[in-house]
N, C-alpha and C positions, 0 to 999 in steps of 0.2 A: 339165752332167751331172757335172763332177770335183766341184765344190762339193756336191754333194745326194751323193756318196758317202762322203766326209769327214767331213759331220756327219751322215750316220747313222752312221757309224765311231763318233765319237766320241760319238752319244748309247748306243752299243749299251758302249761301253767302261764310262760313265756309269753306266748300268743295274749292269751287272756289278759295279762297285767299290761300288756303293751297296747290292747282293744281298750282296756279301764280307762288307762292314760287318755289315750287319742279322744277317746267319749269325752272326758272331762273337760278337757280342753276347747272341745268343739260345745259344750254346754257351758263354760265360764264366756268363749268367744263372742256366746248370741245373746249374753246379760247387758242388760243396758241398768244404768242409772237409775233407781226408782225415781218417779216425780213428788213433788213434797204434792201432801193435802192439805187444803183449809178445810173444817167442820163448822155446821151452825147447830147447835141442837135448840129445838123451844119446846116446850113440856117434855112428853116421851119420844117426840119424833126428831132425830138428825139426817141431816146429808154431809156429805165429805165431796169436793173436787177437787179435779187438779186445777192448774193455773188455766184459764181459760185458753182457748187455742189464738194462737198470735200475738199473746200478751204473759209470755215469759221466754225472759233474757238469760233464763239458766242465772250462773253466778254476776251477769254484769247488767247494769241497769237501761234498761230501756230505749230505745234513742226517741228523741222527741215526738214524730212524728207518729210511732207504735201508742206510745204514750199516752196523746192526745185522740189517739182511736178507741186506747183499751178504757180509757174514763167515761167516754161517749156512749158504749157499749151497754147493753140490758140483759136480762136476762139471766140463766144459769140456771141450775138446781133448783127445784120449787122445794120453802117449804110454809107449811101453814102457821100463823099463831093467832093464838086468843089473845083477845084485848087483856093491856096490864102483864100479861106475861114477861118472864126474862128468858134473852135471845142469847144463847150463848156461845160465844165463835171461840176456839181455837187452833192453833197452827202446831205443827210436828217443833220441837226444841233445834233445830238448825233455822226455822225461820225467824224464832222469836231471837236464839242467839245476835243476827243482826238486825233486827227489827222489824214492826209494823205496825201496821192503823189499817181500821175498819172504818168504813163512810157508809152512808145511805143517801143514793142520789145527788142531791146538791148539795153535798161534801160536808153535814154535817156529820161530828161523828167521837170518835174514840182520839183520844193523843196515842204518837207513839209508846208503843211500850217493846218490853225484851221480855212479857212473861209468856206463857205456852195459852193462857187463856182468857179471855175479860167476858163480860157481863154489859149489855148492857136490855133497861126498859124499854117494852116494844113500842111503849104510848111515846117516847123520844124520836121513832124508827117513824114512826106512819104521820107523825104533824108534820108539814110544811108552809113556809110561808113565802106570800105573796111579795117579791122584790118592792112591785110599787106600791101597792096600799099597806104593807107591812100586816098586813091581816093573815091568822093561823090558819090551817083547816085540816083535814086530816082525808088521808087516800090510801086507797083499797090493798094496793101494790105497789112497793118498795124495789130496788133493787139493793146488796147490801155490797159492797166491794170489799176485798180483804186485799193490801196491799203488803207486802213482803218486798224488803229491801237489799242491794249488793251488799256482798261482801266489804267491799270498799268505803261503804256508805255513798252518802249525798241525798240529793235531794227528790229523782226521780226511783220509783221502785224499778226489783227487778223481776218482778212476776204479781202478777193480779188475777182474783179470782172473784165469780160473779156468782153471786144465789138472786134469786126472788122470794122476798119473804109476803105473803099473803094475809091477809087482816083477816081473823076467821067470823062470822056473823053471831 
């Protein structure tokens, strides 16, 4: 009778190690790739997203035409700032590892860099000027783009992400 408890012991142990296995396996299966985030924080308040929908290439850059839509694009994450504040964007160390730049609108903006996070003054984010009369002015709502680049490099990125930074009264 000790014999027949033993190995059902040990086929019930069996069982179970072999349910462990198969679970784990069926839960590594269904993991997918986290998505990198950009962050903007201004005073106390941040937002994080991911690469906006349609306007990341994963590891390879863009093709033209995505491109030329995800730049056109508005929108994303709202967040507020007070006048004179610093807007401060960062990216996870695999985007900075290959690079990016941050724009507001009509492309003015940040040089690349490789660090994980830059700075910059919100009074730079909200002036814009007038192509023809070269005249300044300043508006309500911004959009900010964060652009992250291939692995490969070059010249078009390989994921873009979109906030709205708002001028607070």
């Amino acid at each position: 009778m000790t014999a027949a408890l033993i190995s059902r012991g040990k086929g019930r142990r069996t069982a179970a190690a072999i349910g462990a296995v198969s679970l784990g396996l069926l839960t590594l299966s269904a993991c997918e790739k986290p998505t990198a985030l950009a962050t903007v924080t201004a005073g106390s308040s941040t937002v994080s997203a991911e690469a906006t929908p349609g306007c990341d290439g994963g590891e390879k850059a863009l093709d033209k035409v995505k491109f030329t839509a995800c730049i056109s694009k508005e929108g994303g994450k709202t967040l507020t700032v007070s006048p004179g504040e610093k807007v401060r964007i960062g990216v996870e160390p695999d985007i900075a590892k290959r690079g990016w730049l941050a724009f507001a609108g009509d492309g003015q903006g940040v040089s690349k860099t490789h660090q994980t996070y830059r700075t910059i003054d919100s009074s730079q984010l909200f002036v814009k000027q007038d192509p023809q009369t070269q005249r300044t002015y300043t508006v309500d709502t911004v959009t900010l783009q964060v652009a992250g680049y291939p692995k490969e490099g070059g010249q078009i990125p390989s994921a873009i992400f979109h906030f709205t930074l708002k001028q607070k009264d």
